[in-house]
Structures are given as C-alpha cells and as structure tokens.
C-alpha angles and dihedrals in degrees: 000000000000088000103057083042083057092041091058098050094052091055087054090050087254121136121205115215149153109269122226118262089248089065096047103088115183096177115119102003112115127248092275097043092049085048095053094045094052084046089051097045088053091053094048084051093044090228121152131227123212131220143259094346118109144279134086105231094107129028116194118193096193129017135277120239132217093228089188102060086034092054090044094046085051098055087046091059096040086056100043085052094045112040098052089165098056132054113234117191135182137233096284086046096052111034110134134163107283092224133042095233113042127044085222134104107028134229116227126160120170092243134031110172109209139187129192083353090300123119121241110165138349124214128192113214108228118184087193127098093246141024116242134227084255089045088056094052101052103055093044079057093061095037081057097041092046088047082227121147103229144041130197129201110205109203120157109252119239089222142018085240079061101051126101137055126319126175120226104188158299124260121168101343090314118115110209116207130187109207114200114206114205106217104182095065116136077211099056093159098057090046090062086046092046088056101039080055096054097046081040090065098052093051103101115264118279107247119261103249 
C-alpha cells in the first residue's frame, strides 16, 4: 500500500520521504495522534517493529502483516486450485542445486509448475509495482537451471487497466512473462481464475492420449 502511495506522488512531482527530527513537532497533538505519527514515520522508514518485546515508542492497536509472503502464499494457492492437472510447489519443495555440477548455490523460485514430476515453468512472487533488472535475472537463472520454457514474474497490478499477462520477452528458447494480479477487484475470485487461466495456456499442451 505504501508503494502505490509512493507511486502517486511521483507522478504529481512529489517525493515521500522521513522528516527530520526538527520538523516533527509532537507538542500539542493528543496520545492517538502522536501514536499514529511515530507509526507513520517507521513505515516511511521502513523500519520494523518487533513483538511483543518492550518499549513505547510505538503502539500498535492491530498487526502488521508481511504482504509479500501473504501475496506469494496466495499465488501459490490460486494455482494449486486451479491447475488440478499439474503439481505446483513452492520455494522449500523445489530447491535444487543452481548448477549441474556443484550442490552449491541453490536454486530456489517461489513457484515450479510440474506435471508427471517433470518441470514446465518457474515463477518468482514480487509485492512491488515493477520487476527489477535483478528480479528479471534471476528468474531467467532458474528458468535456465530448471531447463523449463517459460518464466513468469507475479507483481500486483496498480490498476485493473493494468491486470493480466505480458510477455517480456524470449531468451534462449525461454518465454519470460510479467502477471500482473489486480488486488483491488470486487471480484477477487475471478481475478485468481482469470490468472491461473492465463499461466494455464502457456503450459505446453497435455498429450493426446
């Protein structure tokens, strides 16, 4: 949420940012509003803030939540529903060595779609408004690593105008897609269905029996 605040004000020319401790003037707000400032100054400063050990600084009435293992955890779930004729595991499931020849380093994306034990696509799982440079390797690694023929990048999308399946790109015989997720549907359900579909279509065809 404090990304696509961010993403707005950029487009206005207006830059988010910490203030200094001199601008941040406490004297004469009440309790909750002193609360909610020091809160607000944390998440700007994308600081954490650890329970249930000490201090006062901060009060929080309600939990914070880790969005991106939530949203990964999420994909994951919509896929497994969704593609019953396909076995989708997560990163503990599918870590394998990176390489063929050395146990070290791993290999680990958020997502490898299987079927019949044999690997079709990986996905990483990104809560951020655009994939990076770094993002985009590393998929293309494990595409690489996992000898699939197509990668997907899962972002949220900013919009609903911005929702759906793009494709990024082809390198070596591996297709490279971005979905974008659209998490503010009134039809959230539709919108999972809508993206198992679309990574269901560029799994390779099932064999005519």
């Amino acid at each position: 949420m404090l990304g696509q605040f961010e993403e707005l004000f950029s487009r206005a020319g207006v830059t988010l940012r910490l203030p200094a401790k001199h601008e941040t003037k406490e004297t004469g707000l009440s309790a909750t509003h002193i609360r909610a400032l020091r809160l607000a100054s944390a998440l700007v400063a994308r600081r954490g803030v650890e329970l249930p050990l000490g201090g006062t600084d901060i009060c929080l009435p309600s939990f914070l939540i880790d969005m991106e293992s939530l949203f990964e955890e999420y994909v994951i779930r919509v896929l497994v529903q969704h593609l019953p004729t396909h076995e989708v595991a997560g990163a503990e499931e599918a870590t394998k060595s990176l390489f063929d020849d050395i146990d070290a380093p791993i290999a680990n994306p958020d997502i490898v779609i299987y079927r019949n034990g044999a690997a079709l696509s990986v996905g990483d799982v990104k809560y951020k408004l655009r994939y990076t440079r770094e993002d985009l390797n590393q998929v293309i690694s494990y595409a690489l690593s996992y000898d699939v023929g197509s990668a997907v990048l899962f972002l949220p999308a900013l919009n609903e105008g911005d929702a759906g399946l793009t494709t990024i790109g082809r390198i070596k015989g591996i297709q490279v897609y971005q979905y974008a997720l659209w998490l503010g549907s009134l039809h959230l359900s539709q919108e999972a269905e809508r993206m198992a579909t679309a990574i269901g279509a560029i799994l390779p065809a099932l064999p005519q029996e």
